[in-house]
C-alpha positions in Angstrom: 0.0 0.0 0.0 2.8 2.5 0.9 4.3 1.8 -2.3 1.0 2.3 -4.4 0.8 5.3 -2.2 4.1 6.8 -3.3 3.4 6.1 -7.0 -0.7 7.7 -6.8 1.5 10.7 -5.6 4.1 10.9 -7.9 1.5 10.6 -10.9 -0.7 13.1 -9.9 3.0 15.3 -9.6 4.0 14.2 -13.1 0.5 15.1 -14.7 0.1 18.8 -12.5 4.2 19.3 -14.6 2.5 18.6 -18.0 -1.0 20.5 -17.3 1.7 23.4 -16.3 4.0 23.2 -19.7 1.5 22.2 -21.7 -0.2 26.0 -21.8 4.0 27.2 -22.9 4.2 25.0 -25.4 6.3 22.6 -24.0 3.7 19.4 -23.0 6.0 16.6 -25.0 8.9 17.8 -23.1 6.9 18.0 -19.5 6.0 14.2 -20.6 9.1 13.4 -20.3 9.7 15.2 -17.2 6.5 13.4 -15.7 7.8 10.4 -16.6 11.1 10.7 -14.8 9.2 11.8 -12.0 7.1 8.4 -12.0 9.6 6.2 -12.7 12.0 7.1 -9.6 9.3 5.7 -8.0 9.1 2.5 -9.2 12.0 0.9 -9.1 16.0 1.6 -8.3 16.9 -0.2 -11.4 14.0 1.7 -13.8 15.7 4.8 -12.0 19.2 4.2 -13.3 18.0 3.2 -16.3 16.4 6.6 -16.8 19.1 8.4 -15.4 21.3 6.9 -18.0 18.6 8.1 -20.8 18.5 11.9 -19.1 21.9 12.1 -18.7 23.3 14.8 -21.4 19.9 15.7 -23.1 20.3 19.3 -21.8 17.7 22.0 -20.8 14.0 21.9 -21.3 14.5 24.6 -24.1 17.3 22.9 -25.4 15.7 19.7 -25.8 12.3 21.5 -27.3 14.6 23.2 -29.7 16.1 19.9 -30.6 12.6 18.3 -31.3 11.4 21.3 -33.6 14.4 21.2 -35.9 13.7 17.3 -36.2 10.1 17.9 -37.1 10.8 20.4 -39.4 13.4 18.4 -41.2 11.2 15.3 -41.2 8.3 17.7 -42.9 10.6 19.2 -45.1 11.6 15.2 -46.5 7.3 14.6 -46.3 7.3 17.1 -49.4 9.3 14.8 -51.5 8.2 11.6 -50.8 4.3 11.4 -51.7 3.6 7.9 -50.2 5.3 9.2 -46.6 3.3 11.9 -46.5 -0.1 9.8 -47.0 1.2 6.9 -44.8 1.5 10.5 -42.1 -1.8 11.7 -43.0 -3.1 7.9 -42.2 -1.1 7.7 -39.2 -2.6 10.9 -37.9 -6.0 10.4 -38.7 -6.1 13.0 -41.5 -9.1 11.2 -43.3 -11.4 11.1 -40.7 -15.2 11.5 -41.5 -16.2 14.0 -39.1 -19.4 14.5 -41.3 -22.9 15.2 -39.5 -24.5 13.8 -43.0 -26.1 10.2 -43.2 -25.2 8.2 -46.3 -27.6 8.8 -48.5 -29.7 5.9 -50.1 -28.0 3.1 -48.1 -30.1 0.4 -46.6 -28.2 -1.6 -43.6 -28.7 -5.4 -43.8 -29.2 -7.1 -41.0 -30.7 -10.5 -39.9 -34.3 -11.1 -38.6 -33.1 -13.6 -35.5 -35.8 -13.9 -32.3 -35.0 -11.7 -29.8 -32.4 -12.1 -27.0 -35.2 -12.9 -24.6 -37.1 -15.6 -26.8 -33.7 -16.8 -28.1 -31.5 -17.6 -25.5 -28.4 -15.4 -26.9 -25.6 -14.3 -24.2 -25.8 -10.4 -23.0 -21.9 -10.9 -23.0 -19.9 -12.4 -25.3 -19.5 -16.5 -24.9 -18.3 -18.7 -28.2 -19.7 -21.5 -26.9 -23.5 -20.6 -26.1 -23.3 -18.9 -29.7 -21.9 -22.0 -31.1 -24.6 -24.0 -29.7 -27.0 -21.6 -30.8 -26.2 -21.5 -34.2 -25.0 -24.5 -35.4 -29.1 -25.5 -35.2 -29.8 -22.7 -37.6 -28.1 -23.6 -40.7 -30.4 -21.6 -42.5 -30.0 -18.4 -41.1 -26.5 -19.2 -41.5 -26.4 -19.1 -45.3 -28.5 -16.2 -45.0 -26.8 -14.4 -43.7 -23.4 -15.7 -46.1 -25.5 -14.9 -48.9 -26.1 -11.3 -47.7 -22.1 -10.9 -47.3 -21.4 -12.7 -50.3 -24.2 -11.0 -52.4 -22.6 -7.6 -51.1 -18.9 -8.1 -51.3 -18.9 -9.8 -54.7 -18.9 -6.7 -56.8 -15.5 -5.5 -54.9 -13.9 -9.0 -55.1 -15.2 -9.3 -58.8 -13.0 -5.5 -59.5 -10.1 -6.7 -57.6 -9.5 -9.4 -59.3 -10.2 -7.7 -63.1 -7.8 -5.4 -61.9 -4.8 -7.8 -60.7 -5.3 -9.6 -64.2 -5.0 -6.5 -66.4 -2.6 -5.3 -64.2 -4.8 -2.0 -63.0 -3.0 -1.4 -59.4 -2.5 2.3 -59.6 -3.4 4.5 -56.8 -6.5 5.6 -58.7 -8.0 2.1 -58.4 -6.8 1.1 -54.7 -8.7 4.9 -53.6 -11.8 3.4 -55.6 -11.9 -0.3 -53.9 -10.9 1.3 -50.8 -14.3 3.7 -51.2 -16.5 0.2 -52.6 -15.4 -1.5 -49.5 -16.1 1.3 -47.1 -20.1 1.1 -48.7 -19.8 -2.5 -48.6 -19.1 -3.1 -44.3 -21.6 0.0 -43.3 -24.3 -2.1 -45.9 -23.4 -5.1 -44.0 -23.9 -4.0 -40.3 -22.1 -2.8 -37.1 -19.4 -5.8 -36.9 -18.0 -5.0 -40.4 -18.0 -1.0 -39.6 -15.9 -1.8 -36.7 -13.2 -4.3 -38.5 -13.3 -1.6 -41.1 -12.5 1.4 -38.7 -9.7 -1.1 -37.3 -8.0 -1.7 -40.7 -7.7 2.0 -41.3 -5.0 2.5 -38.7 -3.4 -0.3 -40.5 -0.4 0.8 -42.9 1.3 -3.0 -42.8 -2.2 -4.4 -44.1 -2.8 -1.1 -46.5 -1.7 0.9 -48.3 -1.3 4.5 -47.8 -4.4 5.8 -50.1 -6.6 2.7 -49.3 -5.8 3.9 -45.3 -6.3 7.5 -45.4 -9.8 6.7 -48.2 -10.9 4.0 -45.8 -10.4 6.4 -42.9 -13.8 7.9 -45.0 -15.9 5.2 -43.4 -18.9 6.1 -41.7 -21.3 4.7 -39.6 -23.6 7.4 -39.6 -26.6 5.3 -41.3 -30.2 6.5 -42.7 -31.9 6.6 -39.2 -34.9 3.6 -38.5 -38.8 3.7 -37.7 -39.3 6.3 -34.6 -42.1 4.0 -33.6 -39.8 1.2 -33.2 -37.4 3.0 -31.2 -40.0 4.1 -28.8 -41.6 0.8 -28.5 -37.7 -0.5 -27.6 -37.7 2.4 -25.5 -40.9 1.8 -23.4 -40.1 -2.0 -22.9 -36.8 -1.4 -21.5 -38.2 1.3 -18.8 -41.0 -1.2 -18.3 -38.5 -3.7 -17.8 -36.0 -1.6 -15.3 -39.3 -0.3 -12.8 -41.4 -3.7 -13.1 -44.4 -1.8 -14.2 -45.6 -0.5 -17.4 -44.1 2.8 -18.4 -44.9 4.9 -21.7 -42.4 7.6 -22.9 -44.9 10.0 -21.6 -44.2 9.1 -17.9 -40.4 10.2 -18.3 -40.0 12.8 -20.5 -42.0 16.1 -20.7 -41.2 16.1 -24.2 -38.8 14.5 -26.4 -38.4 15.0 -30.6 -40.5 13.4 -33.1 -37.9 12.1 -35.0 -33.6 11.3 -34.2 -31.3 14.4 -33.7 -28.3 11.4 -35.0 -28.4 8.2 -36.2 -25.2 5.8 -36.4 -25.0 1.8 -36.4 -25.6 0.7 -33.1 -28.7 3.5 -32.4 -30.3 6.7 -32.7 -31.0 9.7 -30.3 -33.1 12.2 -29.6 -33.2 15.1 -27.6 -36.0 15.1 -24.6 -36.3 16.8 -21.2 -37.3 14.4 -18.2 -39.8 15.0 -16.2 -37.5 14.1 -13.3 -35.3 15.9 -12.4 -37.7 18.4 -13.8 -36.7 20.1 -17.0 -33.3 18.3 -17.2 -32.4 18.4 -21.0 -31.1 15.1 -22.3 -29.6 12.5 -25.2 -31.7 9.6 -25.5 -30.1 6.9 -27.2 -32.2 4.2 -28.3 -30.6 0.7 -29.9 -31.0 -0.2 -33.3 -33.3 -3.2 -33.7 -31.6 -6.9 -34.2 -28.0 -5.3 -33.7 -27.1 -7.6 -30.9 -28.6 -10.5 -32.9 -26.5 -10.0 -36.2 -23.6 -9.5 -34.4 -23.5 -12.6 -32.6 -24.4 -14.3 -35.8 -21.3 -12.4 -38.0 -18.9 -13.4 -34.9 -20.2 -16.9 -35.2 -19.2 -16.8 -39.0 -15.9 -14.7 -38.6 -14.8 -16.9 -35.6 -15.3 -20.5 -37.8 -13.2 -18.8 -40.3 -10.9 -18.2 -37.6 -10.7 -21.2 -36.5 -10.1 -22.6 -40.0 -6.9 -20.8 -40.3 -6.0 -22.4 -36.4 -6.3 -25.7 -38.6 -4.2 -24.7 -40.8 -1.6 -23.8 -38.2 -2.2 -27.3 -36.7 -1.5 -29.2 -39.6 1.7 -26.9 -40.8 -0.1 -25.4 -43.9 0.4 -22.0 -42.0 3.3 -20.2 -40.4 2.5 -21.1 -36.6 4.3 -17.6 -36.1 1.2 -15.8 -37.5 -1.1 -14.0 -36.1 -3.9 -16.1 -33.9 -7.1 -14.7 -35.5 -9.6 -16.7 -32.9 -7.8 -14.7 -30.0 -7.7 -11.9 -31.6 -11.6 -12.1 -32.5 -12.3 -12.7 -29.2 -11.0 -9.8 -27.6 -12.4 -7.9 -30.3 -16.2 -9.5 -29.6 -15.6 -8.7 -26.1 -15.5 -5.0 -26.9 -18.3 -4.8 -29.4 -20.4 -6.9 -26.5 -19.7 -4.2 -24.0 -20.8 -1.1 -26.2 -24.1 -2.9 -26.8 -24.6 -2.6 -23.2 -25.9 0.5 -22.2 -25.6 0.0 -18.5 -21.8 -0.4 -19.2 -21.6 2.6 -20.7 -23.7 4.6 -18.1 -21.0 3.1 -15.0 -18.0 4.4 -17.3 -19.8 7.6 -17.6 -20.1 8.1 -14.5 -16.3 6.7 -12.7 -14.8 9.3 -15.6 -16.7 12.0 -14.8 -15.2 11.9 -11.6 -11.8 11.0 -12.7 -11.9 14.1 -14.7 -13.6 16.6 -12.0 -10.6 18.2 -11.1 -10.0 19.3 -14.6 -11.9 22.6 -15.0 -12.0 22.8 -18.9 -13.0 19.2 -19.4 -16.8 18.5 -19.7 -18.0 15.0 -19.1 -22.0 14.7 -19.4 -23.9 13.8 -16.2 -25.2 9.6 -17.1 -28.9 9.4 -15.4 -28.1 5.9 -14.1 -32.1 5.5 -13.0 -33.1 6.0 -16.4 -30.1 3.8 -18.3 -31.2 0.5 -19.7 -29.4 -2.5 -21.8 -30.7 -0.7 -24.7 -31.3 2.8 -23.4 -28.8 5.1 -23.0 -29.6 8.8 -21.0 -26.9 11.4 -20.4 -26.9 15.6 -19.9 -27.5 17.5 -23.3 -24.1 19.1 -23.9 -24.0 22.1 -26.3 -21.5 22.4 -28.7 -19.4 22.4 -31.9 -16.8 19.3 -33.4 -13.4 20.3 -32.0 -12.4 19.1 -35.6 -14.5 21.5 -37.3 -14.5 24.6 -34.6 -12.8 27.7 -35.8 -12.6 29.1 -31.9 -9.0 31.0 -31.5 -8.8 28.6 -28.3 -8.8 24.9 -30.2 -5.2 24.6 -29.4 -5.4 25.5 -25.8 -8.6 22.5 -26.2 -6.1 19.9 -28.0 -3.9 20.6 -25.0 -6.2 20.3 -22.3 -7.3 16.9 -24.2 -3.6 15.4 -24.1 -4.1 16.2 -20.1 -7.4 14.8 -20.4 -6.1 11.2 -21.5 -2.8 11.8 -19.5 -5.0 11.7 -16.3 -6.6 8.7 -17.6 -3.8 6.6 -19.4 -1.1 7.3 -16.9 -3.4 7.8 -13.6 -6.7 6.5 -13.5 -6.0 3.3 -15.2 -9.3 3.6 -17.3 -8.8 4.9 -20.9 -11.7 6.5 -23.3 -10.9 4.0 -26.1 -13.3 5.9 -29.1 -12.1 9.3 -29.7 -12.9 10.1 -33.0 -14.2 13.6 -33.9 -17.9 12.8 -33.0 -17.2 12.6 -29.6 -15.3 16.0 -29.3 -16.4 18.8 -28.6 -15.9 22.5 -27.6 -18.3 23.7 -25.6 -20.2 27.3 -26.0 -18.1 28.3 -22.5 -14.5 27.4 -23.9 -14.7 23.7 -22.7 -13.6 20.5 -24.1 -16.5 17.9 -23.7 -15.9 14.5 -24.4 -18.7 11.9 -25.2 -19.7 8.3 -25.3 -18.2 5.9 -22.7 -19.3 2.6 -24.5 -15.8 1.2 -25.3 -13.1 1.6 -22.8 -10.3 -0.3 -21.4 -8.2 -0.9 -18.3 -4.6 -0.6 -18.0 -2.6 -2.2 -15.7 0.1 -0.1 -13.3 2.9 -2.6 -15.4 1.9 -1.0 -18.5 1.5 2.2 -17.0 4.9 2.7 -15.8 6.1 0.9 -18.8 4.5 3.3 -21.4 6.1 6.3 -19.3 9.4 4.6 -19.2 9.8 3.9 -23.3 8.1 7.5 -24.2 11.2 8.7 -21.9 13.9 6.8 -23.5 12.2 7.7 -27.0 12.2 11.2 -26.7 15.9 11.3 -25.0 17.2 9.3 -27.7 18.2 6.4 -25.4 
């Protein structure tokens, strides 16, 4: 305990140094110096080892001085080398689609499977209770392979025209790198989110395909408000053990979504309770949790397929293991199809982040959350991405504080920050949104990711 103690103390230290140099312009620096702070806690041997990686690096200024002559030599050899400058542009999340518009004229394709209550499916993710499931359903099963095949086959059909007439340029990977980003949000929520994780890949990609892929979006043409609000009604019927209409929670709420995306849809209502309390109301998209037990099925007997070929030498036992790797993969979709998950991380980093003045995090009504309900505070404001305030740097700052606290401190990191859950605030405040998919982080990975960003930066 002592020791935990001394390390909780050091940390907050090391973060208070780069929430102070981060407003002069020196936060990677103050990293640095956080981390030398932490690690003289750990350990006598991680403190010689960082001693030997300090020693001769200099001044602050000197150092920071260093680093900018670096960058601007690095950007200056960017301008030559076209494909270096993309793979950057991937890197740094350059193509993002920040875009409030829903696709226009795309219909998602799911799977009509009985409901989780009729059908036995997990609420968490188990291979084996889906296997059993599944393997008596053989016919939704080629359903739902026709669907993917029926879908993909115009892309595979192109790629392989183009590999035989020899049609590789960088005009035809951006163009199968668009068709496939229409072909996963077509097919549903699973193939949006193996397509989000292959555009951060540039040893699977590359560099146009990443930074077009980087296009996809998940922002979907919205479904029947009806539906919603009988989903919505059940669940709150559900949660009190009586029945409860819409009317009975919220003075008013909006005809039709504010946002739709691939997992639900909100709206904007104002509870009765606490009285005129504006909130987000997001509802889940029907048979989501059903077709996405059914694709992991699928993907996961694939996977297991390659684990064959492992077995039997056919495949480099060195290679990745795609059935582990699916599985912590299906864990994380599972938990941001819980709303009740999300609502608990909503509420343990709102008060990680309460001593951070300029960092918003939306009140979670925790009586009013559901498995497929989601209600949280109404926060007012503008894309960080797309805001044209004269304080977005200060923001970007206060943001790298903002995960700091959480990725070196708290131990629980907001794993989905793309531009949609960014905001600035009308005040001047960063306000970050959605607590569906986070992680945990061990204090061994903690210190560890402070001790190589230290030995990075000092050359060592």
């Amino acid at each position: 305990p002592d020791t935990v103690a001394a390390r909780g103390r050091a940390l907050r230290g090391a973060l208070r140094t780069v929430e102070g140099a981060e407003g002069r312009g020196h936060g990677g620096v103050a990293l640095t110096a956080a981390g030398a702070t932490m690690l003289f806690t750990v350990s006598s041997r991680r403190a010689r080892a960082l001693r030997r990686a300090t020693r001769g690096a200099g001044t602050m200024s000197d150092l920071s001085k260093q680093m900018r002559q670096q960058r601007k030599q690095f950007e200056a050899s960017m301008e030559n080398d076209e494909e270096l400058k993309l793979m950057m542009q991937g890197l740094r999340g350059s193509g993002l689609n920040d875009s409030d518009r829903q696709i226009e004229g795309l219909e998602m394709r799911l799977v009509d499977v009985p409901t989780d209550q009729e059908s036995g499916l997990p609420l968490s993710y188990d291979p084996e209770i889906l296997r059993e499931y599944f393997d008596g359903l053989p016919g939704l099963q080629f359903q739902r392979i026709l669907q993917i095949i029926s879908t993909g086959a115009p892309l595979i059909g192109s790629l392989i025209w183009n590999r035989i007439t020899g049609n590789t340029g960088p005009d035809a990977q951006v163009a199968q790198a668009a068709k496939f980003n229409e072909i996963v949000t077509t097919l549903g929520p699973f193939f949006i989110k193996l397509g989000q994780a292959l555009s951060i890949r540039p040893d699977l990609l590359s560099p146009r395909a990443m930074v077009e892929l980087q296009k996809l979006c998940d922002k979907v043409p919205s479904y029947s408000t009806d539906i919603a609000m009988a989903t919505l009604e059940d669940e709150f019927s559900e949660k009190f053990g009586r029945p409860v209409r819409k009317e009975d929670v919220f003075s008013e709420i909006t005809p039709a979504p504010v946002a739709a995306a691939s997992l639900g849809q909100v709206y904007r209502a104002v509870l009765k309770e606490p009285a005129g309390e504006v909130v987000a109301v997001k509802v889940q998209r029907p048979a989501v949790l059903e077709t996405v037990s059914l694709d992991l099925y699928l993907i996961r007997k694939l996977a297991k397929f390659t684990q064959w070929l492992q077995d039997v030498g056919l495949r480099d036992s060195r290679r990745t293991d795609f059935v582990s790797l699916l599985d912590e993969f299906a864990a994380r979709i599972y938990e941001e199809l819980d709303y009740n998950k999300e609502c608990a991380n909503g509420l343990l980093v709102e008060q990680h982040m309460a001593h951070l003045e300029r960092v918003k995090i939306p009140k979670n009504f925790a009586e009013y959350c559901c498995r497929k309900v989601h209600v949280a505070e109404w926060v007012e404001g503008e894309k960080l991405s797309q805001s044209q305030a004269g304080d977005v740097r200060e923001l970007v700052n206060v943001g790298v504080v903002a995960y700091l606290t959480q990725l070196l401190d708290k131990g629980l990191f907001h794993a989905d920050p793309h531009p949609g859950n960014m905001l600035r605030t009308p005040d001047g405040r960063l306000a970050i949104l959605d607590f569906g998919l986070m992680t945990s982080i061990t204090d061994d990975q903690r210190y560890g990711m402070v001790e190589a960003i230290s030995h990075l930066v000092h050359r060592d």
